[in-house]
C-alpha positions as CSV (number, residue, x, y, z in Angstrom):
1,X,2.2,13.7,19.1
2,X,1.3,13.3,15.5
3,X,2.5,15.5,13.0
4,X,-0.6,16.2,9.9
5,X,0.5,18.3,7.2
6,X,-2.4,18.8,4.5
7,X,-1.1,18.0,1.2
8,X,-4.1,18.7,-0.8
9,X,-7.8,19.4,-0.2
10,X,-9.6,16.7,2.1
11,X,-6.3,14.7,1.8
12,X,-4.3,14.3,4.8
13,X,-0.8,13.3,5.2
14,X,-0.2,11.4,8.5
15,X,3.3,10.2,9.9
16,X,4.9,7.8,7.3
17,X,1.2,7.5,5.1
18,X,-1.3,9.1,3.1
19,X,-4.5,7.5,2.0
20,X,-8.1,8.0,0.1
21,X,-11.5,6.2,-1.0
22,X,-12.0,6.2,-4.5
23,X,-15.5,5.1,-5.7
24,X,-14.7,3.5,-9.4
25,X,-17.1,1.2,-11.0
26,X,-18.6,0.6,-7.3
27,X,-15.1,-0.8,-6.3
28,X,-13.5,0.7,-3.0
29,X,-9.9,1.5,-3.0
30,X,-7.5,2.7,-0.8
31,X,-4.2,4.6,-1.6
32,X,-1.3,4.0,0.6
33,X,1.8,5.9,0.4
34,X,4.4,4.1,2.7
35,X,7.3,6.2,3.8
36,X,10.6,4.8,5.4
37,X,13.9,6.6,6.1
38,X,16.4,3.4,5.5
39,X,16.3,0.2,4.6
40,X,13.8,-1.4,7.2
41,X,11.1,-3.3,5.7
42,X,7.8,-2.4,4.1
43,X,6.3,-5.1,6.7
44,X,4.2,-7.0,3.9
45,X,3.8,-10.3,2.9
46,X,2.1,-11.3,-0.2
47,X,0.4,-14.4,-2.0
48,X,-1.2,-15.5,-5.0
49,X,-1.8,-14.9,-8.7
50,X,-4.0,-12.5,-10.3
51,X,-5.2,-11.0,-7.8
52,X,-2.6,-10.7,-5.6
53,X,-3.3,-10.7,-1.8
54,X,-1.4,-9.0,1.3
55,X,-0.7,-12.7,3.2
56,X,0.1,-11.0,6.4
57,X,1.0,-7.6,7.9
58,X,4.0,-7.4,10.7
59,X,3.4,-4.9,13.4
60,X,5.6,-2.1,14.1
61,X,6.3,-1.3,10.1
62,X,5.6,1.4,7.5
63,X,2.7,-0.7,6.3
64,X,0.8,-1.7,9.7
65,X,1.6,2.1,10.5
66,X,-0.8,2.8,7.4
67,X,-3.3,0.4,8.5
68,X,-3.1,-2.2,5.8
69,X,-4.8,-5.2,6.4
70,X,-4.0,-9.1,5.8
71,X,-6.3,-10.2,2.9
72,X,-6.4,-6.8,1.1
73,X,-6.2,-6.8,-2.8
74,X,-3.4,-5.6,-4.7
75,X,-4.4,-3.0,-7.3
76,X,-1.4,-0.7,-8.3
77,X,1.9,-1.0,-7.0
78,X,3.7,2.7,-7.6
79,X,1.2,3.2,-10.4
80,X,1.9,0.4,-12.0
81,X,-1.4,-1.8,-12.6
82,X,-1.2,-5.4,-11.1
83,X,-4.7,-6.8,-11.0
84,X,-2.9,-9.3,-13.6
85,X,-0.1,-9.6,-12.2
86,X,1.8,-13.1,-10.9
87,X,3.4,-12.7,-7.1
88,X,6.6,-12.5,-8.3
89,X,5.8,-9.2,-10.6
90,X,4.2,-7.7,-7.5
91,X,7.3,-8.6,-5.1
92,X,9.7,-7.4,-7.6
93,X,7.8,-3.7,-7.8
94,X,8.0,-3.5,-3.8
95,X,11.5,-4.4,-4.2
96,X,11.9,-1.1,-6.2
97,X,10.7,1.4,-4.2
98,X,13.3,2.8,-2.3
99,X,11.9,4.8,0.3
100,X,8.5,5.5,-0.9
101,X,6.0,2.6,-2.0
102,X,2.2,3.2,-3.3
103,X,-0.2,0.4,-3.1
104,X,-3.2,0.8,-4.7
105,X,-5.5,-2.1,-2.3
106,X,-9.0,-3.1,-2.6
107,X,-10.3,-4.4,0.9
108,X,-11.6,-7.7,1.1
């Protein structure tokens, strides 16, 4: 049984992840807010240089839970803008986030 809790109007908090369209400058982008309780992984692989992609999404984790998808653009990573960003500034920012990560992704 899933629990939904509303956390503000026509958003809807879901399990471990909360998410949104945004329609900016005809770009599509999805919010996700990844939640764990320890140290298990965020379940995301990345690659590349400005933009940085998702490479590959395992099954089972926070971020397959949220539906991310391999191929996705990275945005934002806890607010922090990263459309410029090299891989290794986007890893280190997931690295961060102790147990809750936002991505800000663009689907591809």
């Amino acid at each position: 049984m899933l629990k939904i809790e509303r956390v503000k109007p026509n958003k809807i908090k879901v399990l471990n992840y909360h998410f949104s369209h945004f329609f900016q400058d005809q770009i599509v982008k999805t919010i996700f807010q990844l939640y764990r309780t320890g140290k298990e992984p965020w379940g995301l692989e990345i690659s590349g240089d400005s933009p940085v992609k998702i490479k590959s999404v395992r099954p089972g984790t926070p971020a397959a839970e949220a539906g991310v998808q391999n191929g996705d653009i990275c945005i934002a990573v806890n607010g922090v803008n990263v459309c410029n960003a090299k891989q290794k500034e986007v890893t280190a920012l997931i690295k961060s986030s102790a147990q809750c990560l936002r991505n800000d992704l663009t689907p591809t």
